[in-house]
C-alpha positions in Angstrom: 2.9 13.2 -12.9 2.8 12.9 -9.3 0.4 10.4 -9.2 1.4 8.4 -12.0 4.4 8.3 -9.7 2.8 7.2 -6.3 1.3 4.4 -8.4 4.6 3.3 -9.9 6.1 3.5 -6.5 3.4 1.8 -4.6 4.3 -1.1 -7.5 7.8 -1.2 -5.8 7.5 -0.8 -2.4 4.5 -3.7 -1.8 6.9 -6.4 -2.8 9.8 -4.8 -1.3 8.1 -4.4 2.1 6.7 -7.8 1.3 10.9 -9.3 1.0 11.8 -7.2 4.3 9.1 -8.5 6.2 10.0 -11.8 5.3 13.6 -11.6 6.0 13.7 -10.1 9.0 10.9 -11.5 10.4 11.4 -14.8 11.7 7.9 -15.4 13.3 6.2 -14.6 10.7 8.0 -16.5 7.7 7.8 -19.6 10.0 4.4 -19.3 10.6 4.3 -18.7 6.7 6.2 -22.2 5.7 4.5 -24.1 8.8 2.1 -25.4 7.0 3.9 -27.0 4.5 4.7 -30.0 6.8 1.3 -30.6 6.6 0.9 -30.9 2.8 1.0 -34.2 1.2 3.3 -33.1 -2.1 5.7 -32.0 0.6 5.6 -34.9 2.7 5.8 -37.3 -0.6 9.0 -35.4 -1.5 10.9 -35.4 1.6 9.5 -39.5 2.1 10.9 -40.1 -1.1 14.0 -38.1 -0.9 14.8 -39.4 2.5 14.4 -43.3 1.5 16.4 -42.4 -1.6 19.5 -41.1 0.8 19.2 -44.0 3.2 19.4 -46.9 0.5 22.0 -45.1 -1.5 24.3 -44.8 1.7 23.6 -48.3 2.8 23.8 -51.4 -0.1 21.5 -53.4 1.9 21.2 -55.9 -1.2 24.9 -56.6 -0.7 24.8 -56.7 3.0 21.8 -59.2 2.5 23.7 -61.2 -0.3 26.8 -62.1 2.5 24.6 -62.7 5.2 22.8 -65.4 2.8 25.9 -66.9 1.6 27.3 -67.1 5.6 24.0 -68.8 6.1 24.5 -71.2 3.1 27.8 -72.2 4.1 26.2 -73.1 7.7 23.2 -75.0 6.5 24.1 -76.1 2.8 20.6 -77.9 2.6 18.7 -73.9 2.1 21.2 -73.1 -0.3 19.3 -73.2 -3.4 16.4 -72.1 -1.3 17.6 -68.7 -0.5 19.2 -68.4 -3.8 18.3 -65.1 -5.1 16.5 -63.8 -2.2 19.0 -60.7 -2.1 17.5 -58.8 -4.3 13.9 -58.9 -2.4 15.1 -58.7 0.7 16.4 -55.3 -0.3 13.5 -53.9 -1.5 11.2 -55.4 1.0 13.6 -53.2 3.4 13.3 -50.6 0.9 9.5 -50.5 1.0 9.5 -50.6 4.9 12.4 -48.0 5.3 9.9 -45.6 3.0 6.7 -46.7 5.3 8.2 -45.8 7.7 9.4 -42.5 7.0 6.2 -41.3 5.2 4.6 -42.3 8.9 6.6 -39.9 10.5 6.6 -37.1 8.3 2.8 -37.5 9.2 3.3 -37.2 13.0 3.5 -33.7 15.0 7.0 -34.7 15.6 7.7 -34.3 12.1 6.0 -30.5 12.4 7.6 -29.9 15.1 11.1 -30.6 13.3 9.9 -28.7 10.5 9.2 -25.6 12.2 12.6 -26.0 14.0 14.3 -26.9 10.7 12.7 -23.4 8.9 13.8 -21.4 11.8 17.6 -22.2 11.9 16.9 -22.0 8.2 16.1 -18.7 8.0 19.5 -17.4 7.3 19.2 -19.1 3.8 16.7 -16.3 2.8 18.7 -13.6 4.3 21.3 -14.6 2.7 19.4 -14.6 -0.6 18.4 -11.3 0.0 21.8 -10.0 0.9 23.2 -11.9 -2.0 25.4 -13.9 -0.3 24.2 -17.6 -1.2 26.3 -19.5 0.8 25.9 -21.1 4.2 23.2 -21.5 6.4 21.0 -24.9 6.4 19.0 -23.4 3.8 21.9 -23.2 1.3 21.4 -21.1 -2.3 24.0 -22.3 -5.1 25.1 -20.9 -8.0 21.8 -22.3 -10.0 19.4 -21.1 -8.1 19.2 -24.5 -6.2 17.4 -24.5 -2.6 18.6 -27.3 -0.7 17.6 -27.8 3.0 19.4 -30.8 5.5 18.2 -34.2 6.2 20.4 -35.6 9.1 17.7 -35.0 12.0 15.1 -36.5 9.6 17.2 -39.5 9.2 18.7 -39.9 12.9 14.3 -39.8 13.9 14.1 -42.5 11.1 17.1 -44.5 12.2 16.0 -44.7 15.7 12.5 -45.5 14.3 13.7 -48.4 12.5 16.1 -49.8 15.0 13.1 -50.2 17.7 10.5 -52.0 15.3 13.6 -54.5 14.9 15.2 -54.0 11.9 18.2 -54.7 12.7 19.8 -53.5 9.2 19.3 -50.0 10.2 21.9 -50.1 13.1 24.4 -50.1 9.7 22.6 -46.4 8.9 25.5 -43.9 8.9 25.2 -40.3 9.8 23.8 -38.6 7.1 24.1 -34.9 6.3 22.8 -34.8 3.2 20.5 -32.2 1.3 17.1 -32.1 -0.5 16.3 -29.7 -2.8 12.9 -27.9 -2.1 13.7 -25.7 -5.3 16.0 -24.8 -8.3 15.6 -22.2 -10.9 18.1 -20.1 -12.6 15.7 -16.9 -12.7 16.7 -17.5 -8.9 19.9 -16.4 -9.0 19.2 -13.9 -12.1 16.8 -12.0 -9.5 19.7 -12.1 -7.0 20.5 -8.3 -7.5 16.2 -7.1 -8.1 16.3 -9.1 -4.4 18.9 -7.3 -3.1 18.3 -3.8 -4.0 14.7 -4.1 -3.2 15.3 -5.3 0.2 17.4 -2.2 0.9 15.5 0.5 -0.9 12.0 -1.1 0.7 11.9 1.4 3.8 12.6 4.7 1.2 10.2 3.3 -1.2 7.3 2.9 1.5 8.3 6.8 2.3 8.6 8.0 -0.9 5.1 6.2 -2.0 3.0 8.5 0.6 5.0 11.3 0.0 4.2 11.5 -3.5 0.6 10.9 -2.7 0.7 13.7 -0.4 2.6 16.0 -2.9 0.3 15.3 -5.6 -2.9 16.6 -3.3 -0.6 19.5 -1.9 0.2 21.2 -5.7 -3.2 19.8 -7.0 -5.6 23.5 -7.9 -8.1 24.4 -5.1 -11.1 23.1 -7.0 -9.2 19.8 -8.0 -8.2 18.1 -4.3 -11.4 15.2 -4.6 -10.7 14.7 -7.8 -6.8 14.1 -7.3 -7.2 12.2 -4.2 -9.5 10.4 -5.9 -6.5 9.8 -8.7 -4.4 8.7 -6.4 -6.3 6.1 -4.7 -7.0 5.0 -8.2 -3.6 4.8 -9.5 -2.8 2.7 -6.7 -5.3 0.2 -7.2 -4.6 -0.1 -10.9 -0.6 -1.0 -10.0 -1.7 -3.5 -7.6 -3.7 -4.8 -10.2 -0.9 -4.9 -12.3 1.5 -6.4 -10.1 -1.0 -9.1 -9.6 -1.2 -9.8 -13.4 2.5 -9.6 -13.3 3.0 -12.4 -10.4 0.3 -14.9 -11.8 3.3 -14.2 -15.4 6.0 -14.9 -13.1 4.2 -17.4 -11.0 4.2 -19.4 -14.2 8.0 -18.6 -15.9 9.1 -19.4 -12.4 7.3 -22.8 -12.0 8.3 -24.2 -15.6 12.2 -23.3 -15.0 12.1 -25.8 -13.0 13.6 -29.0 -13.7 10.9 -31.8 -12.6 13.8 -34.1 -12.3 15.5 -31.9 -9.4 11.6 -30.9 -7.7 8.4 -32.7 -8.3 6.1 -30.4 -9.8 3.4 -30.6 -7.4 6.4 -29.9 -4.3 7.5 -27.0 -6.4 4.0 -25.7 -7.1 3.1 -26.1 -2.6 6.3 -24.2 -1.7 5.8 -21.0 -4.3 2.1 -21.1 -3.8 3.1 -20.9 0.2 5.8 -18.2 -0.2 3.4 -15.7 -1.9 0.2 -16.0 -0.2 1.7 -12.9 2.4 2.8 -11.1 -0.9 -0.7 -11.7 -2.2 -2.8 -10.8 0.6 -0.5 -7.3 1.0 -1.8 -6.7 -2.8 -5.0 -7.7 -2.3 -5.2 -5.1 1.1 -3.5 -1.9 -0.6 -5.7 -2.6 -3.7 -8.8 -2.2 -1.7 -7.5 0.6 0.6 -6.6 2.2 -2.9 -10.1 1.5 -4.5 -11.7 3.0 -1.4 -10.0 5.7 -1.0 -11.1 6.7 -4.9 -14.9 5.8 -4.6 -14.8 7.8 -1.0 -13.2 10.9 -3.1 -15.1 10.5 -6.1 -18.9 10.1 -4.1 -17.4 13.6 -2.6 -16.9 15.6 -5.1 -19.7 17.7 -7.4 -19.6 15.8 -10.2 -23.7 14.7 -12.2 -22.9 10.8 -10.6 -21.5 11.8 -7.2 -24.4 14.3 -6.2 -27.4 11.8 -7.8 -25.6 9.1 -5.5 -25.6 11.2 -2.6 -29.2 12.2 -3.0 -30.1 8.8 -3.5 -28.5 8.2 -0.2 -30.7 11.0 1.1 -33.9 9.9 0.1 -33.5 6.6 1.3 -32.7 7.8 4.4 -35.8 10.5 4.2 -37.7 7.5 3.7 -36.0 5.5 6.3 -36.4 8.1 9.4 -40.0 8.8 8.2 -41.0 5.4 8.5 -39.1 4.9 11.8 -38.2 8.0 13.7 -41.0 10.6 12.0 -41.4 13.6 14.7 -39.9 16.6 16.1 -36.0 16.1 15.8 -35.2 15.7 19.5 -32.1 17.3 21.1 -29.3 14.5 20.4 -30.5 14.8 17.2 -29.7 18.3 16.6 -26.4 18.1 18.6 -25.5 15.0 16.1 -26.5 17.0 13.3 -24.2 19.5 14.5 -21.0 17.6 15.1 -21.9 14.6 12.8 -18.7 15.5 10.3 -16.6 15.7 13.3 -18.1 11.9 14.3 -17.7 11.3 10.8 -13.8 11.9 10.9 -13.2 10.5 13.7 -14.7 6.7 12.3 -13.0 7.3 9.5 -9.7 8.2 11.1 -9.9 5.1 13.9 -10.6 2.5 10.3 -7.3 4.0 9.0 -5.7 3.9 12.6 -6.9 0.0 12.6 -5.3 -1.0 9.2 -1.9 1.0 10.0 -1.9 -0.7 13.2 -2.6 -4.3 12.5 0.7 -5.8 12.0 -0.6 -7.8 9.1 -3.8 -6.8 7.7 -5.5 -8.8 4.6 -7.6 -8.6 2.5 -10.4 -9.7 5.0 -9.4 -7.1 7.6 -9.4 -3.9 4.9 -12.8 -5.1 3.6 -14.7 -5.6 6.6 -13.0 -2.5 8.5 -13.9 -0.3 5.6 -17.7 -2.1 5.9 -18.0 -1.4 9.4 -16.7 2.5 9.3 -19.4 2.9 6.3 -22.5 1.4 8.3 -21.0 3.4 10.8 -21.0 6.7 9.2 -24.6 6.0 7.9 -26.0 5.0 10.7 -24.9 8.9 12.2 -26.6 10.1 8.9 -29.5 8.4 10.1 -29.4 9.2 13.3 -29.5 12.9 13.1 -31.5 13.0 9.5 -34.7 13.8 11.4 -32.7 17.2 12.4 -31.7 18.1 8.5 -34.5 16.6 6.4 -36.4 19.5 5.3 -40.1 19.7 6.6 -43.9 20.3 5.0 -42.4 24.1 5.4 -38.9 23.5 3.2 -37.1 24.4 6.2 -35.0 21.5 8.4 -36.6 20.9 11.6 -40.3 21.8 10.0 -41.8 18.5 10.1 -44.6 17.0 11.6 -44.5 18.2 16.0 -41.8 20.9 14.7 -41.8 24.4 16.3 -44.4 26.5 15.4 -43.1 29.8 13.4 -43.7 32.9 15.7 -44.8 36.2 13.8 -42.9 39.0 13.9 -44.0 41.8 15.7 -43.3 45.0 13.1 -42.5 47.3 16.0 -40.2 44.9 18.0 -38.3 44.3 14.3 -35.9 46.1 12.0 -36.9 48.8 9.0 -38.4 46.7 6.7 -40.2 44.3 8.6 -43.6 42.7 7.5 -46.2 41.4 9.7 -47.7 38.2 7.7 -51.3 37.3 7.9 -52.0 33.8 9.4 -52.0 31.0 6.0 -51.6 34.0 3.4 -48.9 36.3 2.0 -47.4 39.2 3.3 -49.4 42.1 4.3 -48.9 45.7 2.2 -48.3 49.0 4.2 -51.6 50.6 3.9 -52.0 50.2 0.2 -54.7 52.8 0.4 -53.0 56.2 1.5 -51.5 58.6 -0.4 -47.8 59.2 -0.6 -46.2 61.8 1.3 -45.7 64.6 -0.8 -49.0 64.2 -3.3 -51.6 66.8 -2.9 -55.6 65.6 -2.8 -56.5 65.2 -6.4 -53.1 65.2 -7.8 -52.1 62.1 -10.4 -48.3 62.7 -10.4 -46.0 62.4 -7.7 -43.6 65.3 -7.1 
């Protein structure tokens, strides 16, 4: 039951850390959304977004229309020239107002404002998280609608406009409007989930490896491998689980959403963006759970485990007979002594690295648990020469071993045999009579 339970709990507690880290980590969700300036479905919905709010808050076909008709009543002879240039005036200043704005989402200025923007911003997902979906320059409505300002993008634009010479763009109001970067109802329906999840996170991070502890503690004597081994397994099959469950949700999310509010390909960057740290955290507790289980399980006494391990051993025979064959020197020995000590210590320093790291991934569990196994077999090869059993059965016994010294019978204990050189044990003086037997006699007394 216990480690049913550390695998249900780990299920809770990666996304929940996941949500706290985000929330209360400014650095790191900025650095998480930076690179969405970059992205071109991004920069095609705030280009057209932008252009949209300009020309809705400025009729520059009407404003073009009077200034033709002023200049009809002052030169009468262009009249029925400039008839019905309104309308294309507009949009050519349509078409250069978007130009010009889908040049300098393209800039580093435009990053540079981004990353500003996203960090003021950052209340909006506290505030999601806390439930309380109002205020902030990230605001969260009622239906689930993620809106984010647009007055410094259109004060750059303004200015930009104003010094290539378009002189309509002096008429350019302030602007405070909003785009949406996202809408979904299962937003706001996740409201509470969010909420809860953000305040149990640091108890279920607790309550995960104290379960996985418990379930060791009460586990039988001759049952510890195979229970640790459990655990690490159970927690590898929820983060495979909660993977399956957020490539579902991934989906339900992305079709709630109304392509009319979010291009599809906008929606699709900013989701994909938000759960790549969510991801990678499965990805690394999936890996530290699968390791932990093989490490266990290659342990244990079980038919697989021990033909592995001698496996291991032979190829390692083979390996220091072809390379180090000889008398085990003295390292050898001492790291055939201590080599589990050695051992623990690797193993403890690869666990010390990913508790440490302040985000590990995926990358960082895989090639840290690499590195501590060559490192562990490279001690097993190092001191093999020390433990690999010689022509004699006996470790240390191989070829420029120690030779055997004979035992002297009168320097040893009751019982001791001298041995003749290359053949078997000699007899005490087969040939005398027992003590006790007369000459001739055939029965003992």
């Amino acid at each position: 039951m216990l480690v049913v339970l550390t695998g249900v709990l780990a299920c809770a507690a990666v996304p929940a850390l996941y949500l706290r880290s985000e929330v209360i980590d400014t650095d790191h969700y900025v650095a998480t959304v930076a690179p969405l300036a970059s992205d071109p479905a991004i920069q095609a919905e705030i280009t057209d977004k932008v252009t949209q709010q300009i020309t809705e808050a400025v009729d520059f076909q009407t404003i073009t229309k009077d200034a033709l008709n002023e200049l009809s009543k002052t030169a009468p002879r262009v009249a029925a020239v400039i008839t019905g240039l309104a309308p294309m005036i507009a949009e050519q200043t349509r078409s250069l107002i978007h130009s010009t704005v889908a040049k300098f989402v393209a800039t580093p200025q435009f990053q540079g404002l981004w990353v500003q923007v996203n960090r003021v911003a950052h209340q909006g997902l506290v505030n999601l998280a806390t439930g309380n979906a109002a205020g902030g320059t990230v605001n969260i409505d009622q239906s689930g609608t993620v809106t984010i300002s647009t007055k410094e993008i259109v004060a750059r634009v303004k200015t930009l406009l104003v010094e290539q010479g378009v002189g309509l763009a002096a008429r350019i109001p302030d602007i405070d409007a909003q785009i949406t970067l996202f809408q979904s109802p299962e937003l706001v329906r996740a409201t509470s989930a969010i909420r809860t999840l953000d305040q149990l996170a640091p108890v279920l991070g607790w309550l995960t490896a104290i379960s996985a502890v418990g379930a060791i503690a009460v586990a039988p004597g001759g049952r510890k491998r195979s229970t640790i081994s459990g655990v690490g397994l159970a927690v590898a099959v929820a983060m495979a689980l909660l993977a399956l469950a957020l490539v579902i949700g991934r989906s339900i999310l992305l079709n709630s959403i109304p392509p009319d509010a979010v291009s599809p390909a906008a929606a699709e960057s900013l989701v994909e963006t938000l759960l790549v740290p969510l991801r990678t955290s499965v990805r690394l507790v999936f890996v530290v759970g699968l390791l932990i289980a093989v490490a266990a399980f290659l342990s244990g006494h079980s038919r697989p485990a021990e033909y592995v391990r001698h496996a291991l051993a032979s190829a390692g025979d083979y390996i220091t007979g072809k390379v180090g064959a000889g008398q085990a020197r003295p390292w050898q020995r001492w790291l055939a002594r201590y080599r589990r000590i050695l051992e623990a210590v690797i193993v403890g320093i690869a666990a010390l690295v990913l508790i440490l790291w302040q985000y590990p991934t995926a990358a960082v569990a895989i090639w840290t648990a690499v590195l501590a196994v060559l490192a562990i077999l490279l001690v097993e090869l190092l001191c093999r020469p020390a433990l690999a059993p010689g022509p004699g059965g006996e470790p240390g016994s191989g070829p420029g071993a120690e030779p055997v010294t004979p035992v002297n019978p009168a320097m040893s204990g009751s019982g001791a045999v001298p041995r003749t050189a290359g053949g078997p044990a000699a007899e005490p003086n087969p040939t005398a009579p027992l003590p006790g037997n007369l000459p001739g006699d055939t029965k003992p007394l």
